[in-house]
C-alpha positions in Angstrom: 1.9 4.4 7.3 -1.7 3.0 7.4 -3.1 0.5 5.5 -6.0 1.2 3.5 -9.3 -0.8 2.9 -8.8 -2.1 -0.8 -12.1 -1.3 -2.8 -14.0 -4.0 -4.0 -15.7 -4.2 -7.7 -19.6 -3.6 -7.9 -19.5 -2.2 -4.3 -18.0 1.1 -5.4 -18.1 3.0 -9.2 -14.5 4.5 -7.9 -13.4 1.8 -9.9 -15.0 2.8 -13.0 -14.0 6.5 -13.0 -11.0 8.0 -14.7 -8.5 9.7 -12.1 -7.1 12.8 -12.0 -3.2 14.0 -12.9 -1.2 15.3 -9.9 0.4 18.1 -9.6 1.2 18.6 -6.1 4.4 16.2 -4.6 3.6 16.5 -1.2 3.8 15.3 1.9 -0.2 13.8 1.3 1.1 12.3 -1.6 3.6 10.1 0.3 1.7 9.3 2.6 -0.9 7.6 0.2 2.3 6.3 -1.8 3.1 5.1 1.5 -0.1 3.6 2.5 -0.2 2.0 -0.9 2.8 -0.3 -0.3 1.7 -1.4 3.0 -1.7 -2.2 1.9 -0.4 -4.0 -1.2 2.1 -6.4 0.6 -0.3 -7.0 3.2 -3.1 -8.2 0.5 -0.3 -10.2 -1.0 -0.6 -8.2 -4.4 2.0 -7.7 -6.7 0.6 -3.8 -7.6 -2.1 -1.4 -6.4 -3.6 1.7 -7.9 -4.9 4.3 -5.8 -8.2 3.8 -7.0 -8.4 0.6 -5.5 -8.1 2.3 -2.4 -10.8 4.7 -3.6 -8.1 7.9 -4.1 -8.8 9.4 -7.9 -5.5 10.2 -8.4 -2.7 9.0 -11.0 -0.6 6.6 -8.5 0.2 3.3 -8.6 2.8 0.8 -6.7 3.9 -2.3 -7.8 6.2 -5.1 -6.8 6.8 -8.1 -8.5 9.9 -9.4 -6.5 12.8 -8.6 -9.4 15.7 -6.4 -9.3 13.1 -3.2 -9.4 12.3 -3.6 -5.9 9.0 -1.0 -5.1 7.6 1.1 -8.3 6.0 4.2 -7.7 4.6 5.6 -10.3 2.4 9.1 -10.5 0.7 9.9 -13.9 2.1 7.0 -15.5 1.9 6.9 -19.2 2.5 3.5 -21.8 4.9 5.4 -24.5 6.0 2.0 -26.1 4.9 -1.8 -26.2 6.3 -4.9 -27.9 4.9 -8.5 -28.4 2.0 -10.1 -27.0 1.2 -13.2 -24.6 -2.4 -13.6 -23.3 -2.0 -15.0 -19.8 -3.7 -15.5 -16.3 -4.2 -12.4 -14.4 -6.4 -11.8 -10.7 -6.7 -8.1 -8.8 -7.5 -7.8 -5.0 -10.3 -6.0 -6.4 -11.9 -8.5 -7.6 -11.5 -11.4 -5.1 -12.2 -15.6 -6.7 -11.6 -14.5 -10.5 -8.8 -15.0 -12.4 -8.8 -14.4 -16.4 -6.5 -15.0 -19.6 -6.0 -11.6 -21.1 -3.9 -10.2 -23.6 -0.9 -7.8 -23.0 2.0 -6.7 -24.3 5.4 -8.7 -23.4 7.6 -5.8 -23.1 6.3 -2.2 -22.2 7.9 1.4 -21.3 6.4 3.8 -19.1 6.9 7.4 -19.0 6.3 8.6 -15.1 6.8 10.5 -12.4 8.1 9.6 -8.8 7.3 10.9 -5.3 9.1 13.9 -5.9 8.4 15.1 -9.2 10.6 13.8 -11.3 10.0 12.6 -14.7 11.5 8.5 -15.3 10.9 6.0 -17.6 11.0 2.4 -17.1 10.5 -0.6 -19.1 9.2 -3.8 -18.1 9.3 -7.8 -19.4 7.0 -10.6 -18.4 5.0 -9.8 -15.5 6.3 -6.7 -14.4 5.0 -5.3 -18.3 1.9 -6.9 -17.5 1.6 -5.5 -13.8 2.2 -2.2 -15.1 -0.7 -2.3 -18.2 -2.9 -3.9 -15.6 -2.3 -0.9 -13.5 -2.0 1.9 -15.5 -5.6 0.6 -17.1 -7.1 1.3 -13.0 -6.4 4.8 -13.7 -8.8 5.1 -16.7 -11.8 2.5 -14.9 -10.7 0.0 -16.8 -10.6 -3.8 -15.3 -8.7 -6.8 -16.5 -12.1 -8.5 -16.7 -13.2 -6.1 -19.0 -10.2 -7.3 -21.3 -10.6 -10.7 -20.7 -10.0 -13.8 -22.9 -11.4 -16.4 -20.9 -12.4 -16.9 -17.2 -10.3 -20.1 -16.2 -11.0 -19.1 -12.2 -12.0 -22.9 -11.7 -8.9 -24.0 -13.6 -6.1 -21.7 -11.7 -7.7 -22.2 -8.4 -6.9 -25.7 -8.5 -3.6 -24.7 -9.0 -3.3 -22.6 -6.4 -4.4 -19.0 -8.0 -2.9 -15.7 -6.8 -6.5 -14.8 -4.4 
C-alpha cells in the first residue's frame, strides 16, 4: 500500500472529467483500492474517489466510523433515494471550504466490490451523504457546485472537518 497525493481543485481538470467503468478486477485494481484507504485515513477523510487521486476510474472508499466498516465501491450507481436535509459538507479536495448542500437522507447503491461482484447497500445520515458526495466525483461533479451556502467562516469556528 502507498499513499497517494490527493488532487487538489483548480490545480488539475481530473476533477472535472467523467471516469471510466471497470471491467478488469485485478490485482492493479486492489492495489489503487488499497492505496485509496490509506490515503483517505491519513487525510482524515471520511471517503475518497479515485479521481481525487487523479485515477479516471469508477472507485470510491468510504468510511464513516458505523457498523459498515471500509466501503469499496467500483461503478457505483444511486438506484433509490429518500428524504432530504441540506447540511455542511468539506472534501480534501478542496482544502478551507465547507458548504450547506442538499442530499438525500437515505440512499441505495447498486455496486461492485474488489472482486467483481455485484452488491447493493443503503445508507442513512452521513454515510447516504458520503456516498452521493462520492459517487458525484465520478461524473466531475463537486459539492461546491451543489452548494447552498458557503458557511466556511461559520464551521471553522467550530472546528470544521479540514
Amino acid at each position: 500500500m502507498a499513499k497517494r497525493k490527493i488532487t487538489i481543485l483548480d490545480q488539475d481538470e481530473i476533477l472535472r472529467k467523467h471516469c471510466r467503468v471497470v471491467t478488469k478486477f485485478d490485482g492493479r485494481l486492489w492495489e489503487l483500492l488499497d492505496d485509496m484507504a490509506e490515503t483517505m485515513y491519513d487525510a482524515n477523510g471520511a471517503g475518497l474517489a479515485a479521481p481525487q487521486v487523479s485515477v479516471l476510474k469508477r472507485v470510491v472508499v468510504i468510511d464513516v466510523n458505523d457498523d459498515h466498516g471500509l466501503i469499496e465501491m467500483i461503478n457505483p450507481e444511486i438506484i433509490a433515494t429518500e428524504g432530504s436535509e441540506i447540511a455542511p459538507e468539506s472534501c480534501l479536495s478542496v482544502p478551507g471550504r465547507c458548504c450547506t448542500v442538499d442530499r438525500p437522507t437515505k440512499v441505495t447503491v447498486r455496486a461492485q466490490d474488489r472482486n467483481g461482484e455485484t452488491f447493493e447497500i443503503t445508507g442513512e445520515g452521513f454515510l447516504a451523504k458520503a456516498m452521493c458526495h462520492e459517487i458525484d466525483h465520478l461524473d466531475g461533479v463537486l459539492y461546491v457546485d451543489k452548494m447552498v451556502e458557503d458557511v466556511s467562516d461559520r464551521y471553522r469556528m467550530v472546528g470544521g472537518q479540514d
